[in-house]
N, CA, C and O atoms as CSV, one atom per row, in Angstrom:
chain,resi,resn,atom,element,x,y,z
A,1,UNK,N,N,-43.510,173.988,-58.541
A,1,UNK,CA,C,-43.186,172.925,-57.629
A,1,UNK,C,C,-44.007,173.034,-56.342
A,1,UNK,O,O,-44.730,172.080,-56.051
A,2,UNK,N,N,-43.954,174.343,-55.369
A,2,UNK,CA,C,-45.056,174.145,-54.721
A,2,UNK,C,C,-46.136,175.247,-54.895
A,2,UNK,O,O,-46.025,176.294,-55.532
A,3,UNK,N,N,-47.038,174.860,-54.304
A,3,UNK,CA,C,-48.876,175.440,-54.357
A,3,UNK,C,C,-49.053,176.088,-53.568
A,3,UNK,O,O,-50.071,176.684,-53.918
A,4,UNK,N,N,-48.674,176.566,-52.344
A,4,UNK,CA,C,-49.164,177.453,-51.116
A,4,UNK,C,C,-48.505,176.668,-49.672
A,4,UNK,O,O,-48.053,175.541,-49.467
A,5,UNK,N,N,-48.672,177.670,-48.967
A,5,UNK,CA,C,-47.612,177.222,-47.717
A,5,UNK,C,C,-48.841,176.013,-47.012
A,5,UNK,O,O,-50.038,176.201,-47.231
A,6,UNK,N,N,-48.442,174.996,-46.307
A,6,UNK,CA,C,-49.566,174.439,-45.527
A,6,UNK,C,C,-49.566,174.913,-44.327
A,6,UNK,O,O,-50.696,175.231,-43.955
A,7,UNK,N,N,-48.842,175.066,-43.667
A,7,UNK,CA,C,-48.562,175.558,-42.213
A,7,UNK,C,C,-47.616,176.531,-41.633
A,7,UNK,O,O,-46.809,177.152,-42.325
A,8,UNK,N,N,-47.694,176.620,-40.729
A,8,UNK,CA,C,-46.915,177.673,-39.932
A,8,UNK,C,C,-47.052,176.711,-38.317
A,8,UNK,O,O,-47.998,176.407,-37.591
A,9,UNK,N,N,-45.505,176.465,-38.281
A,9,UNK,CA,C,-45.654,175.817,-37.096
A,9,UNK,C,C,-44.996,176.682,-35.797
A,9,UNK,O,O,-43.883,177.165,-36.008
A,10,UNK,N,N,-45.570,176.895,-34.548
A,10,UNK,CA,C,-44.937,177.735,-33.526
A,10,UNK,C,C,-44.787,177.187,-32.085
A,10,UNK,O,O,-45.709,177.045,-31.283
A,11,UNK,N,N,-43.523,176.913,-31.889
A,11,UNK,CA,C,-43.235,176.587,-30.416
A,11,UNK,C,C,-43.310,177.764,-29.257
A,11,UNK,O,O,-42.810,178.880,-29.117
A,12,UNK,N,N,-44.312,176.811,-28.408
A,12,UNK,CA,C,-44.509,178.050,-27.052
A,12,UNK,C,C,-43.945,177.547,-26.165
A,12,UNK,O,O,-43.576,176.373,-26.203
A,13,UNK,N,N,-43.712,178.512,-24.945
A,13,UNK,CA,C,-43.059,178.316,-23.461
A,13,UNK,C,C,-44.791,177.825,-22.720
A,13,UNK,O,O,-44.483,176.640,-22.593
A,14,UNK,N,N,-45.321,177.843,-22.527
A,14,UNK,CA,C,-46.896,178.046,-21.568
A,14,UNK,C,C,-47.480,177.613,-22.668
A,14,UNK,O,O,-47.158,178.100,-23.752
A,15,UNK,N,N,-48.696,176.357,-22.546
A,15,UNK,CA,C,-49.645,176.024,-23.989
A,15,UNK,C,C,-50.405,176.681,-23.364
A,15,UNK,O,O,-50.863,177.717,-23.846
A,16,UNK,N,N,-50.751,176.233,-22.077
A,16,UNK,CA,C,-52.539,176.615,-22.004
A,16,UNK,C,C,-52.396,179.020,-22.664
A,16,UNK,O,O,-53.201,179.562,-23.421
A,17,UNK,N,N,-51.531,179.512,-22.191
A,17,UNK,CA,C,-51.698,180.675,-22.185
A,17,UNK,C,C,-51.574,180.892,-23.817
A,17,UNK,O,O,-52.327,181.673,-24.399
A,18,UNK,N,N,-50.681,180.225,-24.419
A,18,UNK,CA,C,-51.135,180.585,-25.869
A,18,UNK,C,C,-51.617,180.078,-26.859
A,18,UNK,O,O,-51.444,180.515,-27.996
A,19,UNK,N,N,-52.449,178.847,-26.499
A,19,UNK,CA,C,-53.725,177.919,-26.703
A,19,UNK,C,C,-55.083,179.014,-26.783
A,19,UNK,O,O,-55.934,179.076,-27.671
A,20,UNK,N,N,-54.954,179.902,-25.444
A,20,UNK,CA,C,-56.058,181.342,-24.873
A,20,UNK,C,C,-56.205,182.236,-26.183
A,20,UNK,O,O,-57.229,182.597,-26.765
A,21,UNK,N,N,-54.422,182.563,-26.562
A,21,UNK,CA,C,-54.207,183.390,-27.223
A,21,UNK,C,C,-54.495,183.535,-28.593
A,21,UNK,O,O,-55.002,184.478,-29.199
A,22,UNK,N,N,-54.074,182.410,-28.988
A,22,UNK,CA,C,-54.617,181.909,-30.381
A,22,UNK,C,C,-55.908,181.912,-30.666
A,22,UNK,O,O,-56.485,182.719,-31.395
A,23,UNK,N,N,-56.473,180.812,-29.967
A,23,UNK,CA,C,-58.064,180.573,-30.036
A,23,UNK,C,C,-59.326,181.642,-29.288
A,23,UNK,O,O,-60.510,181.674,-29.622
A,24,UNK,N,N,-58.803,182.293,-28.431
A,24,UNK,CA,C,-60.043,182.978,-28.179
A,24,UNK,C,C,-59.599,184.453,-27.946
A,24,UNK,O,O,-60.431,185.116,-27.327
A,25,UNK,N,N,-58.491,185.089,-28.304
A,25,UNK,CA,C,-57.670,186.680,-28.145
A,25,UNK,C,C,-58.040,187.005,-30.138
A,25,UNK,O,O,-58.911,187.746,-30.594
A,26,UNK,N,N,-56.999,186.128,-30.947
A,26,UNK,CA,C,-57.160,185.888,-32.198
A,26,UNK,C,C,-58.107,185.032,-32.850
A,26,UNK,O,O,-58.265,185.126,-34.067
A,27,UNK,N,N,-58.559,184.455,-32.372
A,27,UNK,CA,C,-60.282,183.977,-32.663
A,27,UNK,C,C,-60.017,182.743,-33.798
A,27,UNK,O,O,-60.875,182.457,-34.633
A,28,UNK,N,N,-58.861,182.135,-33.721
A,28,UNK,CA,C,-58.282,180.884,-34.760
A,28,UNK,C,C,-59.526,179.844,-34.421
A,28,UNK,O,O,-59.944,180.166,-33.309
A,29,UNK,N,N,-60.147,178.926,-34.846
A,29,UNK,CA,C,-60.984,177.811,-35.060
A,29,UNK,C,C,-59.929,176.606,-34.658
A,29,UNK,O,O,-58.829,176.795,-35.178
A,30,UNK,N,N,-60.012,175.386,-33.836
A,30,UNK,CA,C,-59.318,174.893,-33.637
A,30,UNK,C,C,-59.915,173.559,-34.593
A,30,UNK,O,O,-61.077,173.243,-34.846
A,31,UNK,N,N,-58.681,172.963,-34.980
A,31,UNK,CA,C,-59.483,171.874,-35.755
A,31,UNK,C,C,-59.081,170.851,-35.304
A,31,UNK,O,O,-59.830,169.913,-35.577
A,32,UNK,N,N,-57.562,170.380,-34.277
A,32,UNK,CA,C,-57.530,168.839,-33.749
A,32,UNK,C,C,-56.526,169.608,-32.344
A,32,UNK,O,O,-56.355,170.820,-32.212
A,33,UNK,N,N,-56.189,168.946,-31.780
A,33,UNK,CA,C,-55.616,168.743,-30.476
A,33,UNK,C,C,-55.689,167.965,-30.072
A,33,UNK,O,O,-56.732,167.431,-29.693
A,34,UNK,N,N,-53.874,167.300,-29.919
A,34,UNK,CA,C,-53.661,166.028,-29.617
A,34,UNK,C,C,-52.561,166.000,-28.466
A,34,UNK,O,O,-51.844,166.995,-28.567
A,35,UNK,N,N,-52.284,165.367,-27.650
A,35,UNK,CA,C,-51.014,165.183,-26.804
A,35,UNK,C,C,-50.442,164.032,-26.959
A,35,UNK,O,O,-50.983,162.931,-26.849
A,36,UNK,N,N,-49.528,164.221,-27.174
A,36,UNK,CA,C,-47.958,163.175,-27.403
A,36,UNK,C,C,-47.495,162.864,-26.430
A,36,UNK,O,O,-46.771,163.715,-25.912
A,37,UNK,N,N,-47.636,161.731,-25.804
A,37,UNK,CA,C,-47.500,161.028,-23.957
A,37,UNK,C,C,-45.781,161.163,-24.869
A,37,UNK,O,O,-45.168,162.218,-24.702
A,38,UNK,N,N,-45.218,160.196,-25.663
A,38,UNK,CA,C,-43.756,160.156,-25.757
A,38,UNK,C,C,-43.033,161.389,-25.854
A,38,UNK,O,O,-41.817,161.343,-25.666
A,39,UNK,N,N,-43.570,162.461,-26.111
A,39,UNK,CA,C,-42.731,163.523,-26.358
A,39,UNK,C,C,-43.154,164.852,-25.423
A,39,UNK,O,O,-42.664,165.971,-25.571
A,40,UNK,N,N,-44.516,164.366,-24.091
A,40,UNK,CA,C,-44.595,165.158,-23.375
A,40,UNK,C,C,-45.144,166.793,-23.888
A,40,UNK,O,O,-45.042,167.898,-23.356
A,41,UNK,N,N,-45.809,166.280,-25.281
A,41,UNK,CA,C,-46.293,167.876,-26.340
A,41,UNK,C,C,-47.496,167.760,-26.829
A,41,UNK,O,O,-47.965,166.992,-27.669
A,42,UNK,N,N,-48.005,168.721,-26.129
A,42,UNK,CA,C,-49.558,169.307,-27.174
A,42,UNK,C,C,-49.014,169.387,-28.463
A,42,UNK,O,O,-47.800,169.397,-28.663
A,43,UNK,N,N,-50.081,169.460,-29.572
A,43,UNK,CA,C,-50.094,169.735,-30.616
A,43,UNK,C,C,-51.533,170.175,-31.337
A,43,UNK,O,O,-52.264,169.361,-31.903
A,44,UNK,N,N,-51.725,171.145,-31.259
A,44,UNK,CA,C,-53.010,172.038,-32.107
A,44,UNK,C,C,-52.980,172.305,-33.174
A,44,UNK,O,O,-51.926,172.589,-33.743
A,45,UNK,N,N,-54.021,172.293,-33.697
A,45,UNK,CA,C,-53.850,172.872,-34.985
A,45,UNK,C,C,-54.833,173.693,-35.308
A,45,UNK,O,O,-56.008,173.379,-35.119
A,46,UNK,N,N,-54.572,174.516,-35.685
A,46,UNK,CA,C,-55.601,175.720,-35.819
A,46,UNK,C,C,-56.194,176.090,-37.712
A,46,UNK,O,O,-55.657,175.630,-38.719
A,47,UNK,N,N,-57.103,176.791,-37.675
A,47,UNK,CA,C,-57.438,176.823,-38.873
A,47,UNK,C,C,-57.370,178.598,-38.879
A,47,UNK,O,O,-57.749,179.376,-38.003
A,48,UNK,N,N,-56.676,178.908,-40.342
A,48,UNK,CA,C,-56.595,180.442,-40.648
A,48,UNK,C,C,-56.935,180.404,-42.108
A,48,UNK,O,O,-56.191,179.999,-43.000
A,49,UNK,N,N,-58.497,181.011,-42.280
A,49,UNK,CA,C,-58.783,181.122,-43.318
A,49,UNK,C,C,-59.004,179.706,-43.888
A,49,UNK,O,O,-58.609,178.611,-43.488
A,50,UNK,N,N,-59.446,179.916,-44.509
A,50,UNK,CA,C,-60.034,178.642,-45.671
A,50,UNK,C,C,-58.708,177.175,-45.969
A,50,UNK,O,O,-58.787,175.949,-46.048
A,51,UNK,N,N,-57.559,178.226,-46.055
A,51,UNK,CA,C,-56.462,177.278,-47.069
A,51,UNK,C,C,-55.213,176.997,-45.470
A,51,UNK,O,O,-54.457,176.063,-45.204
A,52,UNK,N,N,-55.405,177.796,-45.021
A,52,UNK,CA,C,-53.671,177.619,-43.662
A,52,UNK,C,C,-53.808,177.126,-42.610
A,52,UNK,O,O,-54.966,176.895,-42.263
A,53,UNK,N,N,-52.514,176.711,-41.539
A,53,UNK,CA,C,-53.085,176.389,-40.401
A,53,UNK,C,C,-51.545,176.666,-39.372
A,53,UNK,O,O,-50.388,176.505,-39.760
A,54,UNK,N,N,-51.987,177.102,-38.043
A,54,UNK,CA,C,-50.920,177.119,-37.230
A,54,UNK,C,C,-50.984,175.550,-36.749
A,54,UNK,O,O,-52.079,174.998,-36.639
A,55,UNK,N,N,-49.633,174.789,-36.439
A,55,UNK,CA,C,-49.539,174.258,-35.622
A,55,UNK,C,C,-48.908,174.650,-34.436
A,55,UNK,O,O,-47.768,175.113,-34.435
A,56,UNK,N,N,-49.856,174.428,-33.012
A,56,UNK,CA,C,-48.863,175.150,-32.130
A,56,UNK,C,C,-48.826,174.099,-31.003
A,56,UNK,O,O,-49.748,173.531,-30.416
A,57,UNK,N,N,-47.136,173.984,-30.842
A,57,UNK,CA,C,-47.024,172.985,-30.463
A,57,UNK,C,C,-46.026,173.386,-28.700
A,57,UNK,O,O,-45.458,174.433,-28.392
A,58,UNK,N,N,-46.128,172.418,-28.096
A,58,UNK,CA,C,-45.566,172.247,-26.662
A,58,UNK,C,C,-44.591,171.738,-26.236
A,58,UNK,O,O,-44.928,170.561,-26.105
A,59,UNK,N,N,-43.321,171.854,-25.840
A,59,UNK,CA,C,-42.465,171.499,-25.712
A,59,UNK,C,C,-41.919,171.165,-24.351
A,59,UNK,O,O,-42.718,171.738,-23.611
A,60,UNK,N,N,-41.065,170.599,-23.617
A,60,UNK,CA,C,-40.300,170.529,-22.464
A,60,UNK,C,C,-39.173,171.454,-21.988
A,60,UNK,O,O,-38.176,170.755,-21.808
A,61,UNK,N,N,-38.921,172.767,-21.707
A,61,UNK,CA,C,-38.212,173.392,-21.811
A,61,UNK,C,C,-37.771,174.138,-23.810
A,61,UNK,O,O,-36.864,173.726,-24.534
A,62,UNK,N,N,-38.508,174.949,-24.048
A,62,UNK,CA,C,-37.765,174.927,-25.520
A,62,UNK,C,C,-36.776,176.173,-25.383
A,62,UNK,O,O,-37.162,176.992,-24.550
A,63,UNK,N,N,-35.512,176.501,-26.065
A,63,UNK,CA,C,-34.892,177.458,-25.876
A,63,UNK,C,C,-35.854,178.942,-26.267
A,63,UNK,O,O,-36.956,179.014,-26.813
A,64,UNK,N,N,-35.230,179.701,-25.911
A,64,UNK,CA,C,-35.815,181.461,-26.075
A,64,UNK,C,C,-35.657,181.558,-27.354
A,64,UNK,O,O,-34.862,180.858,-27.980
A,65,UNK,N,N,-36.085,182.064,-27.648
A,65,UNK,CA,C,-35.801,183.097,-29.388
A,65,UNK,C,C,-34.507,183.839,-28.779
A,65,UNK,O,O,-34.245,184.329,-27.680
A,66,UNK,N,N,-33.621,183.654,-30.347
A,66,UNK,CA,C,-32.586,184.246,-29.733
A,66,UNK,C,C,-32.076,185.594,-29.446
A,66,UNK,O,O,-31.154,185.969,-28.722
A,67,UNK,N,N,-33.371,186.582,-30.614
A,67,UNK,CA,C,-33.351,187.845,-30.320
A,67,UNK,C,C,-34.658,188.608,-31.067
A,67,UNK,O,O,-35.771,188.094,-31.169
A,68,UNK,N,N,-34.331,189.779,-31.506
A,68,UNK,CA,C,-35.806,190.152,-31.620
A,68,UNK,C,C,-35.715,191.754,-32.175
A,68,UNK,O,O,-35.059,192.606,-31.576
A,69,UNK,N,N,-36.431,192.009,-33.337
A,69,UNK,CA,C,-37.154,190.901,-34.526
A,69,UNK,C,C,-35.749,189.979,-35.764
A,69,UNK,O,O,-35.762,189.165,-36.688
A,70,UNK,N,N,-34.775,190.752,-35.017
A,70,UNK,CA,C,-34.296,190.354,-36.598
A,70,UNK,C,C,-32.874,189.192,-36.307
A,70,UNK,O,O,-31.721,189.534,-36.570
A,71,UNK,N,N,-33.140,188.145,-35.870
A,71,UNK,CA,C,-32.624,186.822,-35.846
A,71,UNK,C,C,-32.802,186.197,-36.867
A,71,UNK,O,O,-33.775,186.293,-37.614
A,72,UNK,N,N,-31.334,185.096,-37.054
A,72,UNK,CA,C,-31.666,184.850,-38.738
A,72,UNK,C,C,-32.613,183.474,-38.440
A,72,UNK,O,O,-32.599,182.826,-37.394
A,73,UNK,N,N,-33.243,183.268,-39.356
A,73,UNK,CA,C,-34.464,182.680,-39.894
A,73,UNK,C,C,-35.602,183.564,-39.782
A,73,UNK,O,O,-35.689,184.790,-39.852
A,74,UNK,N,N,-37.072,181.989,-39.455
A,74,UNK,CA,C,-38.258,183.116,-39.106
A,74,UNK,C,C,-38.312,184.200,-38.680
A,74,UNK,O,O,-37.964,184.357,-37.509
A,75,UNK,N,N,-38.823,185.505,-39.564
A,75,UNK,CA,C,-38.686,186.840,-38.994
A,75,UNK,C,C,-39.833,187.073,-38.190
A,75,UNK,O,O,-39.593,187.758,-37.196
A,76,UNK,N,N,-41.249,186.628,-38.359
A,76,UNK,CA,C,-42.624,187.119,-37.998
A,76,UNK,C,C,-43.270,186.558,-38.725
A,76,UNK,O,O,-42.637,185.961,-39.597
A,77,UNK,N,N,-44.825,186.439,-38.774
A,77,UNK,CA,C,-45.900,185.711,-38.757
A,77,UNK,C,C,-46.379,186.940,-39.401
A,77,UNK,O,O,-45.810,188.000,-39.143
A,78,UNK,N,N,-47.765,186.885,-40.540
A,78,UNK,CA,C,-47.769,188.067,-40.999
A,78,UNK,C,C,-49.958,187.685,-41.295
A,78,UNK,O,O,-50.399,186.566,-41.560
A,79,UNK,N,N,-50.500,188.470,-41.194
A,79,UNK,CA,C,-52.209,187.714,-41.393
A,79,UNK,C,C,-52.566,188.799,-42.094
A,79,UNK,O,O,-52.387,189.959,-41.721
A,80,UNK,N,N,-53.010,188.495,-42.990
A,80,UNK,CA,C,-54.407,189.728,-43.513
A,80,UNK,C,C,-55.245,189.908,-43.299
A,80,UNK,O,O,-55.978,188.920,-43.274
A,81,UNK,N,N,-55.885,191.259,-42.965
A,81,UNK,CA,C,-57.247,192.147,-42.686
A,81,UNK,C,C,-57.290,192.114,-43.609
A,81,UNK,O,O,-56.609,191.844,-44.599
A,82,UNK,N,N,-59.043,192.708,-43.067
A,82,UNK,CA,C,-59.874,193.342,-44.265
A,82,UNK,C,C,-59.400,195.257,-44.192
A,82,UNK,O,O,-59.166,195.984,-45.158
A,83,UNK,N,N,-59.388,195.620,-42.746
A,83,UNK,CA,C,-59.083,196.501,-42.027
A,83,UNK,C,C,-58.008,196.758,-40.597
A,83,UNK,O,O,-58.124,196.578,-39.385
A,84,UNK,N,N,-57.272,197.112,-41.228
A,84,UNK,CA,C,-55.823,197.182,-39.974
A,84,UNK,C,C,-56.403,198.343,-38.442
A,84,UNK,O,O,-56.291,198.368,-37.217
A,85,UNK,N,N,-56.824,198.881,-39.185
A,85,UNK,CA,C,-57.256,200.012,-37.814
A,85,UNK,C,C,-58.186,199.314,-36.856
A,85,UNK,O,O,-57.819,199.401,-35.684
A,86,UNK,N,N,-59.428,198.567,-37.088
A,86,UNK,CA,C,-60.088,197.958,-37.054
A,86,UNK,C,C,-59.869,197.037,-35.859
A,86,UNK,O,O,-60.229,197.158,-34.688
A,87,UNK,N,N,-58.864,195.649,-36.764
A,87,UNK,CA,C,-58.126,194.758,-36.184
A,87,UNK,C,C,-57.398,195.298,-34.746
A,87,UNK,O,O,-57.652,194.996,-33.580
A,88,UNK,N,N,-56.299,196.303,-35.367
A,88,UNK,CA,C,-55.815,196.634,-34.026
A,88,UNK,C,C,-56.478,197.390,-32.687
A,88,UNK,O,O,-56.054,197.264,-31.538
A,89,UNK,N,N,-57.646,198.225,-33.118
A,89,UNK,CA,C,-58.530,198.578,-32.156
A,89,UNK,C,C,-59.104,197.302,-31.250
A,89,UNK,O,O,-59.241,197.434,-30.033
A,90,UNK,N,N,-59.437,196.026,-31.951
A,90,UNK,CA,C,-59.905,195.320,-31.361
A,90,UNK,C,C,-59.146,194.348,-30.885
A,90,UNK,O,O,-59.607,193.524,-30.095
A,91,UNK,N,N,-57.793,194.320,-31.334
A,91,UNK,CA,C,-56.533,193.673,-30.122
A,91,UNK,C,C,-56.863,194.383,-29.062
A,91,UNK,O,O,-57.491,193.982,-28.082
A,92,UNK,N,N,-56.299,195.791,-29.320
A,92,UNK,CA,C,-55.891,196.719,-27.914
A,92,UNK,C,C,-56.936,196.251,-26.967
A,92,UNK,O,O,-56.601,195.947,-25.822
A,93,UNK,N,N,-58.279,196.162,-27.382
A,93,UNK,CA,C,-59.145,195.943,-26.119
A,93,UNK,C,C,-59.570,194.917,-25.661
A,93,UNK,O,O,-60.540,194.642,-24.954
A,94,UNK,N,N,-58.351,194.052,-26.350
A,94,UNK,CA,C,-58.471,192.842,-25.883
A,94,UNK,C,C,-56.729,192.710,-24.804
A,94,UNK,O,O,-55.964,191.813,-24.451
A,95,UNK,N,N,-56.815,193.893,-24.688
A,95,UNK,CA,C,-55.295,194.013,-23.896
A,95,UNK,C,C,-53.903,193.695,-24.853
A,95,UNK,O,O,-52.809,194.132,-24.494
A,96,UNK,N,N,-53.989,193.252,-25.540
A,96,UNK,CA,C,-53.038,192.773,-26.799
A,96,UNK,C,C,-52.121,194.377,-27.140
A,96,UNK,O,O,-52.851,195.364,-27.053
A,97,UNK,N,N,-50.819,194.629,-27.460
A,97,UNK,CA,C,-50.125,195.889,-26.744
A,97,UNK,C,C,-50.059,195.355,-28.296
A,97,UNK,O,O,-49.814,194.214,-28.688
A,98,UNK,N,N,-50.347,196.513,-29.039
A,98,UNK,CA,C,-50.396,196.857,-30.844
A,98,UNK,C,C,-49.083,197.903,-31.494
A,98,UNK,O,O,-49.078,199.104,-31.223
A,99,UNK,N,N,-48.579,197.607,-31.904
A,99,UNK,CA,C,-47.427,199.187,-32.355
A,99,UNK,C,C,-48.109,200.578,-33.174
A,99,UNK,O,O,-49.109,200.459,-33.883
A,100,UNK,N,N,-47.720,201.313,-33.054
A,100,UNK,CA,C,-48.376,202.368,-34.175
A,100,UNK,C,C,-48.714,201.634,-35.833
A,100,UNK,O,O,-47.932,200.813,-36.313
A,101,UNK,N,N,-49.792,202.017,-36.455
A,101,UNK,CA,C,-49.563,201.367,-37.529
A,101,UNK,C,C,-49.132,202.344,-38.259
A,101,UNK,O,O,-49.208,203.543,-37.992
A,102,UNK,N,N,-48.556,201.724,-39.428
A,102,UNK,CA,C,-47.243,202.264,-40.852
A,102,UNK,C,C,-47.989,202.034,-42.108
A,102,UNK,O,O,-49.146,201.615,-42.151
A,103,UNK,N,N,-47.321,202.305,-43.032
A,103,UNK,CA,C,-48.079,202.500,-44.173
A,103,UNK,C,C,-46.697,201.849,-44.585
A,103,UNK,O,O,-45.604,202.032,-44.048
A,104,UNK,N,N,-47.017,201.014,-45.707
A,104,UNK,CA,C,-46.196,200.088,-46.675
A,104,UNK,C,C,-45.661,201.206,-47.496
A,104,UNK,O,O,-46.579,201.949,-47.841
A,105,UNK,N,N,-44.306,201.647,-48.000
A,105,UNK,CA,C,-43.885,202.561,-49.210
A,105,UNK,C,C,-44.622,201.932,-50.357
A,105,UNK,O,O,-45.522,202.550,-50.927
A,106,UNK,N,N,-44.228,200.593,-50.748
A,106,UNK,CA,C,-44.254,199.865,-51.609
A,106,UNK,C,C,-45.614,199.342,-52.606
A,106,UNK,O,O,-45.847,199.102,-53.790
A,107,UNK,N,N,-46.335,199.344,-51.250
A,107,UNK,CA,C,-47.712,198.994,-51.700
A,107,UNK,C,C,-48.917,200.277,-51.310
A,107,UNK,O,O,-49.847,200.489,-52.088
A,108,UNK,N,N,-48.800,200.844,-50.386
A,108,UNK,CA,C,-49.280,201.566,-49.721
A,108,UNK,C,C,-50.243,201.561,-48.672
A,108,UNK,O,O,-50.928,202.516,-48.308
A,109,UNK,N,N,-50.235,200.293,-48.175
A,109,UNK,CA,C,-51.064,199.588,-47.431
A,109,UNK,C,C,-50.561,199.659,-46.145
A,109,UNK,O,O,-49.383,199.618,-45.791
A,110,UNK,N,N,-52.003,199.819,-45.187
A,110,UNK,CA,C,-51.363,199.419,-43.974
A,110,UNK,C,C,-51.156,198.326,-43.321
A,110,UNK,O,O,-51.776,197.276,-43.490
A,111,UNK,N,N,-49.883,198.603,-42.198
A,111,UNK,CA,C,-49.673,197.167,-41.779
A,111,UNK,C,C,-49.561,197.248,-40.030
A,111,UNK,O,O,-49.842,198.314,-39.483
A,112,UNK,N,N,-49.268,196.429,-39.468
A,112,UNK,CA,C,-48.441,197.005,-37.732
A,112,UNK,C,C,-48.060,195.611,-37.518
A,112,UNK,O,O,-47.997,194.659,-38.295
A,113,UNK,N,N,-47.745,195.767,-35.868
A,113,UNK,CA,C,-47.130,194.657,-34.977
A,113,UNK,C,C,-47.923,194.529,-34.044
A,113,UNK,O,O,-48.717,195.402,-33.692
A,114,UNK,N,N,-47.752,193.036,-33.358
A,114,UNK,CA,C,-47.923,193.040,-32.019
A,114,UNK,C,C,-47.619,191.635,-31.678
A,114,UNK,O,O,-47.486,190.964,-32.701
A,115,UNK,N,N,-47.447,190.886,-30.464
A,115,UNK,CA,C,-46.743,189.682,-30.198
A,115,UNK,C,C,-47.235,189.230,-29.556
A,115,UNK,O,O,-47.787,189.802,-28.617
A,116,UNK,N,N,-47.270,187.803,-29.791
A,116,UNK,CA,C,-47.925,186.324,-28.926
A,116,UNK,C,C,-47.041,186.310,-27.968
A,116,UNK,O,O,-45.993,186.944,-28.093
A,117,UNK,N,N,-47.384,185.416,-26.593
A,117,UNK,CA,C,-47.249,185.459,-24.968
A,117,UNK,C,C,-45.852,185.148,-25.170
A,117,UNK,O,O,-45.473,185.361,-24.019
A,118,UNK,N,N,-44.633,184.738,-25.900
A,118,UNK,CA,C,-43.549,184.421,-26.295
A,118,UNK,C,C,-42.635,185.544,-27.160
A,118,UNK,O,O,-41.579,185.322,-27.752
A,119,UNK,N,N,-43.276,186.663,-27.063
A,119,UNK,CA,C,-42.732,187.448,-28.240
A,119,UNK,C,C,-42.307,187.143,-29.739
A,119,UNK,O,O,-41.299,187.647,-30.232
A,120,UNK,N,N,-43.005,186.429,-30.308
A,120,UNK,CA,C,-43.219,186.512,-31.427
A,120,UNK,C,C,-43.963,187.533,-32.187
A,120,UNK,O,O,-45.071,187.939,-31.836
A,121,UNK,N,N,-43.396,187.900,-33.131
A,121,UNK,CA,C,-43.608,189.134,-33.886
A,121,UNK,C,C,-45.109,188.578,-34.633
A,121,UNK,O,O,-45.269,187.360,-34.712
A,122,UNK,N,N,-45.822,189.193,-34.989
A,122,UNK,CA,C,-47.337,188.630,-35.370
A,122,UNK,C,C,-47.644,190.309,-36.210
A,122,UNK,O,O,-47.922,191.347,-35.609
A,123,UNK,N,N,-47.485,190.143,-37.792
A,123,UNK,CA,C,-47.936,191.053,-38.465
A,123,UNK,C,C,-50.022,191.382,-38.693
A,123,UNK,O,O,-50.905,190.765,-38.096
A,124,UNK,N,N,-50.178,192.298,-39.528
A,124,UNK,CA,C,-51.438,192.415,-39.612
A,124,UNK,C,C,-51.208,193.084,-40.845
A,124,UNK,O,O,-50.539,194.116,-40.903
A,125,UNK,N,N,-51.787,192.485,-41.935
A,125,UNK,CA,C,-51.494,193.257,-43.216
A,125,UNK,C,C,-52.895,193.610,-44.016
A,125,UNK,O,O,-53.696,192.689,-44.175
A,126,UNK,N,N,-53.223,195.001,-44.550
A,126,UNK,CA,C,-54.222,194.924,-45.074
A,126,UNK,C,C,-54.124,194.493,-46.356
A,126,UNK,O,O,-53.115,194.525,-47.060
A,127,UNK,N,N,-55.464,193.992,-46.706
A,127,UNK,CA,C,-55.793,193.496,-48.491
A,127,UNK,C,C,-55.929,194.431,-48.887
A,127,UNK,O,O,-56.178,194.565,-50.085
């Protein structure tokens, strides 16, 4: 029934700061950006990889996340490397505050954390 996710949509507090974040911290390709005079909201859309896309969108006051990480619904955002050590070396020096990375039991792969200007949980998973 379905084929692959199309999107991942994410409400921010601040666009321009995680407009920064997205597109030039995480290096996303932007493919439209539009503003909605009736609803007072950016709307971006970003390109991840060949097949996905964030929409990240702007709101008028949006409520907080209600807690962190483990509120029910969306848990985290999750991207694949080629290389996790790599990746996170090149957050950190991009100031981006990285967690220790872990090793998957399951798969044995590595993975870590680190969070967009909103605290959103933002995985890094290796292939």
């Amino acid at each position: 029934m379905f084929d692959r996710i199309h999107h991942v949509a994410i409400i921010c507090s601040d666009y321009a700061r995680s407009k920064r974040f997205y597109v030039e911290i995480l290096g996303f390709e932007i493919i439209r950006e539009v503003y909605r005079e009736d609803r007072r909201s950016f709307k971006l859309d970003l390109k991840v990889g060949d097949q996905y896309q964030i929409e990240l969108f702007s709101f008028p006051n949006p409520p907080s996340r209600p807690s962190s990480p483990e509120a029910c619904g969306l848990r985290h955002i999750a991207f694949e490397v080629q290389d996790v050590k790599e990746s996170a070396r090149r957050l950190s020096s991009l100031g981006v505050g990285v967690e220790p990375i872990r090793v998957d039991e399951a798969t044995n792969k590595c993975f870590t954390f680190f969070r967009d200007p909103d605290g959103l949980p933002v995985e890094i998973y290796e292939r």
